[in-house]
VMD Tcl script that draws the C-alpha trace (Angstrom):
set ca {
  {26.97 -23.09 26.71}
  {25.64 -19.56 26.25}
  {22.97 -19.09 23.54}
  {24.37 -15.95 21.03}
  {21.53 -13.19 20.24}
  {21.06 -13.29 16.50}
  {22.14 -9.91 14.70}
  {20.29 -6.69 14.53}
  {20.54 -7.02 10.67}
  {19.39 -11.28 11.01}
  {16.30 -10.01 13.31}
  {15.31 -7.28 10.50}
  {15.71 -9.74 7.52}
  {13.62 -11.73 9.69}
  {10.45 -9.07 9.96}
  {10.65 -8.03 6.96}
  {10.52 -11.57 5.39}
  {7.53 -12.03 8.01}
  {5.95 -9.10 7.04}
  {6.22 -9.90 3.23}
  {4.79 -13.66 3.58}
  {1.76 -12.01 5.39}
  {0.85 -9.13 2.79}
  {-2.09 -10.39 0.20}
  {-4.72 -9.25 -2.07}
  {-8.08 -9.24 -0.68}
  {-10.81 -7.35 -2.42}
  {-11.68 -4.15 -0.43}
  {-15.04 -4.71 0.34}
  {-13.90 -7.11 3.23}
  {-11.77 -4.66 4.80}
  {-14.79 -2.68 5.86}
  {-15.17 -3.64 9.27}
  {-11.19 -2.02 9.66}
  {-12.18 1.39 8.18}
  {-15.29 1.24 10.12}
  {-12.67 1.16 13.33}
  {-10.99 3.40 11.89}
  {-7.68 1.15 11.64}
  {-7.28 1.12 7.83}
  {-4.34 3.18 6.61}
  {-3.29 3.97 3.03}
  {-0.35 3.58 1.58}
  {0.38 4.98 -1.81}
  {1.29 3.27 -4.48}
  {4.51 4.48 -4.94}
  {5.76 3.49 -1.88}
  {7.14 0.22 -0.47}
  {4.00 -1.34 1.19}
  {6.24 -3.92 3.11}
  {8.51 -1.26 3.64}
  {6.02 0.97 5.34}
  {5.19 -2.12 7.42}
  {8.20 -2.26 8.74}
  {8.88 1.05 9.42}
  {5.17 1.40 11.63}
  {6.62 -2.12 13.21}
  {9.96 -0.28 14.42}
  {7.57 2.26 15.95}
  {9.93 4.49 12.91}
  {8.32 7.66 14.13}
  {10.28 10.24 11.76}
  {9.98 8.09 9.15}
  {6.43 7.44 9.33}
  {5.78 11.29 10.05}
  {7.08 12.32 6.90}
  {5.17 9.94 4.10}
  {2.27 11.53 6.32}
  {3.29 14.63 5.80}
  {3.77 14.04 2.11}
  {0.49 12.59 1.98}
  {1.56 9.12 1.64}
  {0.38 7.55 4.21}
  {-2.77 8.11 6.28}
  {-5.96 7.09 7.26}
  {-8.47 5.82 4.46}
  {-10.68 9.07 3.78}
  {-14.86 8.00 3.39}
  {-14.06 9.25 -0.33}
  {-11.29 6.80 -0.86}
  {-13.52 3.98 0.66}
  {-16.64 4.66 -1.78}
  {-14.22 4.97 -4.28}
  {-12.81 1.80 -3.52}
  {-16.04 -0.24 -2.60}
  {-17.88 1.26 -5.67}
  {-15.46 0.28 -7.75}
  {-14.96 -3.51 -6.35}
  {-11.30 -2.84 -5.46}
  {-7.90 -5.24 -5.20}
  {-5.60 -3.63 -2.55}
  {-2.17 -5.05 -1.51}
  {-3.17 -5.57 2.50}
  {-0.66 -6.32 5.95}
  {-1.34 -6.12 9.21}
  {0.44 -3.93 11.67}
  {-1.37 -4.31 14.80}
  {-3.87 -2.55 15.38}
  {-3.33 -0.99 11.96}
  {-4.15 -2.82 8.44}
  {-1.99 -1.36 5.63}
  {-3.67 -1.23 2.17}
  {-2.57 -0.12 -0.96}
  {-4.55 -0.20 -4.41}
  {-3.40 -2.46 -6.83}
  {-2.51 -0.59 -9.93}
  {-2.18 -2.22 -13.44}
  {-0.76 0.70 -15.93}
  {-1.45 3.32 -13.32}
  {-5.49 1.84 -13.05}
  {-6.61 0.69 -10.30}
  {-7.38 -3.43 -9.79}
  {-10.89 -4.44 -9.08}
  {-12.14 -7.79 -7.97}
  {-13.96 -9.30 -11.11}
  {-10.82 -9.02 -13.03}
  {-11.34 -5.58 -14.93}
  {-9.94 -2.28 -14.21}
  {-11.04 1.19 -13.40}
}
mol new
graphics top color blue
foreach p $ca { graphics top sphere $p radius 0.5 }
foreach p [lrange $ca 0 end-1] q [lrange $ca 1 end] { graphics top cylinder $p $q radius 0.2 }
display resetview
């Protein structure tokens, strides 16, 4: 009895569903130890956060190359941080070894913060 490989399309369903369960809002300030590594990446809002996850995952090169390109996707900038920390920030967070994806959390365009209020 021979055991069948599951699909190409099964195995992405599959990370991407893995991917999704392990995304969560965490408050920004305790992603500091990440930027200080220099493994926190931004993602903008716009885009797919999970999607982007999966994409880095797939080692998507071309795809990846191009929301950096358009400034999509990148490392966290020291002004983005302070922004972030100053302002008590929610992001949207995954990781993608060694990378941690986050992405601001955006209520009608303003951004999330921790004690419930927005910026």
């Amino acid at each position: 009895m021979s055991e069948s490989k599951p699909e190409p399309e099964q195995n992405e369903a599959v990370e991407r569903a893995r991917l999704n369960s392990e995304t969560a809002k965490i408050a920004w300030h305790e992603l500091q130890r990440f930027f200080a590594q220099g493994n926190a990446v931004a993602v903008a809002p716009q885009l797919d956060l999970v999607e982007v996850a999966y994409q880095i995952a797939c080692d998507n090169k071309a795809c990846v190359e191009r929301w950096m390109e358009q400034q999509q996707v990148g490392p966290v900038s020291d002004q983005q941080a302070r922004e972030w920390l100053d302002a008590n920030a929610l992001v949207w967070s995954v990781v993608v070894r060694p990378w941690v994806l986050v992405q601001p959390i955006l209520q009608e365009g303003v951004m999330q913060t921790d004690n419930g209020a927005t910026d």
